[in-house]
N, C-alpha and C positions, 0 to 999 in steps of 0.2 A: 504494500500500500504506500503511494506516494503522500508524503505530511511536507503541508508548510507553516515553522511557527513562527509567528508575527512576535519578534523580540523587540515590545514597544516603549521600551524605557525612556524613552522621548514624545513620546505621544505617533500619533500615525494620523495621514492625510493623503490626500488621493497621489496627488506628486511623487510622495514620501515612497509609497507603495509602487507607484510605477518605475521610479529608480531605482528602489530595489529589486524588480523582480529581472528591468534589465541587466543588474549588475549577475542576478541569478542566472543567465545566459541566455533570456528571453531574445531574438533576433531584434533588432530595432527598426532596422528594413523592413520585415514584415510584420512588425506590428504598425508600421508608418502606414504603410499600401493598406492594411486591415482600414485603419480607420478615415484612410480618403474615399471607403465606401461607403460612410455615414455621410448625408447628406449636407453636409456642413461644410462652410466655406468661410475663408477670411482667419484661417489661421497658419501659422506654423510651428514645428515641431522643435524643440534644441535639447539635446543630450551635451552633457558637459562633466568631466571631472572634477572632483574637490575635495579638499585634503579639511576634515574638520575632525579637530582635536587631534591631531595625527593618524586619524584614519581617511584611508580611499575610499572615495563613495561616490556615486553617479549622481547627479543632478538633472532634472526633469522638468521642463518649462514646455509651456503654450504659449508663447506669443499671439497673440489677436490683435489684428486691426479692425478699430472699432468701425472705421467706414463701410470697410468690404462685406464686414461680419453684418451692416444693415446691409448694403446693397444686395448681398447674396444670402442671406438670411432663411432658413428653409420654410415654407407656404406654410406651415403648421404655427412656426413662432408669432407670438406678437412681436410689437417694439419691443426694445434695446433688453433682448434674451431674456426675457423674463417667460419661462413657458412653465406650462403645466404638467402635469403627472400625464393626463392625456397628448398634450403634444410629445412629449418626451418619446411615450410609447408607439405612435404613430411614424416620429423617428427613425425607431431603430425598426421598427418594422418592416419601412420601408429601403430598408439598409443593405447591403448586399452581404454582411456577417455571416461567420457559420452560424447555427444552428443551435450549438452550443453558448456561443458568446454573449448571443442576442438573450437568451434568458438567465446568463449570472447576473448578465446588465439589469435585464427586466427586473429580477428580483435585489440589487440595490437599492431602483429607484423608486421598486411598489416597497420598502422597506420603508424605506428615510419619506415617503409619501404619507403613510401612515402614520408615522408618526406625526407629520407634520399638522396632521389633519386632525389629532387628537390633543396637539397642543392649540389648534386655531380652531377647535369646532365647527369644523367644516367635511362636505363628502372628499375621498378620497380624489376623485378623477378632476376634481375642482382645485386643488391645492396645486398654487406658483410658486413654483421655485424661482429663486432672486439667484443668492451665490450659486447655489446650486444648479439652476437653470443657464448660466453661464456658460459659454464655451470650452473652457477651461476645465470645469467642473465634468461636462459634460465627458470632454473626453479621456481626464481620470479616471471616469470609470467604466468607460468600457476600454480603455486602454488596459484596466488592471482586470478585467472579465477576459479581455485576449491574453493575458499573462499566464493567469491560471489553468486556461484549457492549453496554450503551448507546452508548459508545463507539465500537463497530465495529473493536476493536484484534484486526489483525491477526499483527502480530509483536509481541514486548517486546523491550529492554534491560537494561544493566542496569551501573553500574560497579562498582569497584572498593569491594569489602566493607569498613567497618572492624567487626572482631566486638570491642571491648571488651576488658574484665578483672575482672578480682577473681572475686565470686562471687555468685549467684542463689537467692534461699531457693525452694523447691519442694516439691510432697508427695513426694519423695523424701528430702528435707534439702538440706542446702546444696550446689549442685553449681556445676564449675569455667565460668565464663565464656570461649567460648561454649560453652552447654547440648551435651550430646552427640548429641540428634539435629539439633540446629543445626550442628553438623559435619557430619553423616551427609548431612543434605540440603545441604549449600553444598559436597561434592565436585566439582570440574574448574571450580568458580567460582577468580576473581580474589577473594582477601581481605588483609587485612591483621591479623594477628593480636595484641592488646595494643595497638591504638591506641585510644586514645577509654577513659573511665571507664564500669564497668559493662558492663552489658547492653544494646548496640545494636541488634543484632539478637535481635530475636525467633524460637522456633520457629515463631511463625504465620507472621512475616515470613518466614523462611527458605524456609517449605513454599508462601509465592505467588509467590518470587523462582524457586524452582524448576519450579513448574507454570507457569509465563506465562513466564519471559525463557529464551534461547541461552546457555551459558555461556561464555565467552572470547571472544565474537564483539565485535567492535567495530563500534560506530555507524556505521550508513552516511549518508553523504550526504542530509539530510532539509532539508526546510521546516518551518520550526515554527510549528506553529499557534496554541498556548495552553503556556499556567505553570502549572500549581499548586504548592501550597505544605501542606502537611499535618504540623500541629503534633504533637510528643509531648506528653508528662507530664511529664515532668523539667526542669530547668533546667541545660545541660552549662556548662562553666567557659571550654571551648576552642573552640567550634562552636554555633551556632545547631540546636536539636533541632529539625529539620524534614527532612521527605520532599522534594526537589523534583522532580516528574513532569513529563515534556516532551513536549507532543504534537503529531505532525509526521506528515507523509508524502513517501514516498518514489517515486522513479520507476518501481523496479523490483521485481516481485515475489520476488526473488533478495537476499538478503542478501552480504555477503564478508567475512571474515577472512582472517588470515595464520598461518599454522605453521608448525612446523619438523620437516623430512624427516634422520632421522639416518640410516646406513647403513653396513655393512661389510662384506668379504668373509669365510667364516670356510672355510676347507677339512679341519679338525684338533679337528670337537666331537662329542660322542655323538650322538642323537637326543634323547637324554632329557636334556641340559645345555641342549638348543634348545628344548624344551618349558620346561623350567624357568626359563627366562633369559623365556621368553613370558610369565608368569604375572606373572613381578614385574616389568614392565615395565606391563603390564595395574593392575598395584596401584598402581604409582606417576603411576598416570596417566596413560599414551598413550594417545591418541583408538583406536590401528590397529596393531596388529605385525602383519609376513606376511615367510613366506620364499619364497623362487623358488631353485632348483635352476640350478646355473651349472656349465660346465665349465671349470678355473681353469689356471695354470699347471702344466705336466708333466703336462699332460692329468687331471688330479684335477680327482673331482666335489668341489663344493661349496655351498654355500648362502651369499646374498644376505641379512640377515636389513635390514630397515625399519621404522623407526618414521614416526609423524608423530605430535605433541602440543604442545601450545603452546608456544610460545619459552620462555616461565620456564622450565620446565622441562627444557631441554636439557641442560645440564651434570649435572643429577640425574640421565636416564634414561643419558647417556654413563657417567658412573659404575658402576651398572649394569652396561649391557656389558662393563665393563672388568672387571670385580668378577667376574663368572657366564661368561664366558664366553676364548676363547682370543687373542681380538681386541687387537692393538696400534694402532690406530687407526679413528676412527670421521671418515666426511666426515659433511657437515653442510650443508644449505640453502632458504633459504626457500620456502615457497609459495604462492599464494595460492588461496581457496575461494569458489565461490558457493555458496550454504546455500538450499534452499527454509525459507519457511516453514511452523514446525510447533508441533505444539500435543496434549498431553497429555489424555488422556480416558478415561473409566470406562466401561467398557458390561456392563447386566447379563446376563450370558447363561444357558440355563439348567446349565450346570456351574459356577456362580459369577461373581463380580465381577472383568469385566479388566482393567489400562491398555492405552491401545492408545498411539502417534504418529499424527498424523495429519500427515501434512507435503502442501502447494499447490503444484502449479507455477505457471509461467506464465500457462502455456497454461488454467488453471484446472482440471486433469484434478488426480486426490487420491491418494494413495498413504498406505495402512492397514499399520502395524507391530507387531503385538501385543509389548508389553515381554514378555521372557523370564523373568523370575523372577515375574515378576507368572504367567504360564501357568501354571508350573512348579510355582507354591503350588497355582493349583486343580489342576493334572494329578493332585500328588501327594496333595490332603484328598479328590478324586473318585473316585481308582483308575481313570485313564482315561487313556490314549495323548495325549500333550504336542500331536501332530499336529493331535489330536481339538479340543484347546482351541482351538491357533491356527484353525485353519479357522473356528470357530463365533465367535468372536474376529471377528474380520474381517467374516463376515456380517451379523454385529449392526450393527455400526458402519459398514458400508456404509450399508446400512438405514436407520442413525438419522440419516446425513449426507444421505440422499434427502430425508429427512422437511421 
């Protein structure tokens, strides 16, 4: 199994990532010609060398001229690149990418879409992207979706986030470091919040860390093949500003981490305290709540309630139980997972644009998961039975994974 891990002790951003993957041995030639089949004009490409903190690392720029970039603008965009989730996709649709490319891409920007859409209450296919809708932006990432399919990256990684501080100027105005769909999308990740000056993580960053890597899983066992190194822009005071990507393969097509199983007997709560004790255990993060039905002492029915969610967070979700529910103690212990590999994708079907999961066995056999709110948006803009989406959901992306 080919692993790529994002060693982002500097924060990571779409640039960040695309100079790494070239310094990775990605061809730059054809990832150039890749992306002069996206309809996009008024730009150019620059690879450049750079020696920061005494390491070699590639550098990654888009040059855009803003003239050309309006005169030649593709029929989908509005004025000065500000486009939507929907033009986006209508983009790359119309693009001459492989097959593959076009939906790591889909699913960064139905990612970071989503989110956006849940920080500004608004539908998804409605939401304009600013930076992100940019030229630049734009083709960060599908420059780093051609990366990863030259590559042949199976699974990603990814460590421990540092987001930054202070503040970010945006066509919004100045918003709190990290941005708010940069939260939105770095949920059930490892981060570290206020370390590092600025803005290290990018929303583009955020929305390829979340369509490409596992969150909380830890590194398996790999051979590593190659370094890269993928310079930023800035000059930080405390850290060398670079991406560094690791690529490696592994023996098994199975991933593993570790969690933590909490647990308690409760025989003395309503129904609707065990609903509600679900929900915010749900918010705060648990991968899994489930109850099981128990016969307890003096013959009383009770209920078993289980979590399992990553070790940081034990002491928070125990709280929780203790707070919502009748419970005087909760046990507690490790366990560990093998994870297929999986992977995030757009498929268009004719009641709209889905995410689907696609997760690999072993054995090489596929298992297709259409994301639920992603359904849920087309069930509810189509007037059509949620069933109806998934099924058609699934057929598509069977279909395009035959292809």
């Amino acid at each position: 199994m080919r692993i790529l891990y994002f060693d982002a002790f500097s924060g990571v951003s779409g640039d960040m990532t695309v100079a790494a993957l070239v310094a990775l041995g990605v061809d730059f030639a054809r990832l150039e010609a890749d992306l002069r089949t996206l309809p996009l004009q008024g730009y150019r490409l620059r690879l450049t060398d750079r020696h920061v903190n005494g390491i070699r690392a590639r550098k990654f720029d888009v040059e855009v001229d803003d003239d050309a970039a309006h005169q030649h603008r593709h029929r989908h965009a509005p004025a000065h690149a500000h486009r939507s989730f929907r033009d986006i996709r209508a983009l790359l649709q119309s693009s001459a990418l492989r097959a593959a490319v076009k939906e790591k891409a889909l699913a960064m920007f139905a990612l970071l879409a989503e989110a956006e859409a849940r920080v500004h209450d608004m539908p998804v296919d409605d939401v304009t992207f600013h930076e992100v809708g940019a030229i630049d932006s734009i083709v960060d990432i599908v420059a780093t979706a051609i990366g990863v399919v030259e590559l042949g990256i199976e699974q990603a990684f990814v460590s421990v986030l540092p987001l930054g501080s202070g503040t970010v100027q945006t066509q919004h105005g100045p918003l709190p470091v990290p941005a708010p769909a940069t939260v939105e999308l770095l949920k059930a990740y490892p981060v570290r919040i206020g370390d590092g000056e600025g803005e290290l993580v990018t929303p583009t960053g955020a929305a390829i860390i979340a369509a490409l890597t596992t969150p909380a899983a830890p590194l398996p066992p790999m051979r590593i093949e190659a370094v890269g190194y993928g310079a930023g822009t800035r000059t930080l005071r405390d850290r060398p500003n670079v991406l560094r990507l690791v690529l490696g393969s592994a023996g098994t097509a199975c991933a593993t981490d570790e969690m933590t199983v909490l647990e308690t007997n409760i025989d003395d709560a309503s129904p609707e305290l065990l609903a509600h004790v679900m929900e915010q255990l749900f918010a705060a993060g648990a991968r899994d709540v489930w109850f099981t039905p128990v016969q307890m002492k003096k013959n009383r029915p009770g209920t078993v309630l289980q979590v399992i969610a990553d070790s940081a967070l034990r002491d928070a979700l125990a709280g929780i139980i203790f707070a919502e529910t009748t419970a005087i103690g909760v046990r507690h212990h490790h366990v560990g997972r093998l994870i297929l590999s999986r992977e995030l994708m757009t498929v268009d079907t004719e009641l709209g644009a889905v995410t689907v999961k696609v997760a690999r066995a072993p054995d090489g056999s596929i298992n297709v998961a259409p994301e639920y709110e992603s359904c849920k948006r087309v069930a509810l803009d189509r007037h059509v039975p949620l069933k109806l989406v998934y099924q058609t959901a699934i057929a598509v992306a069977r279909q395009r994974l035959k292809g």
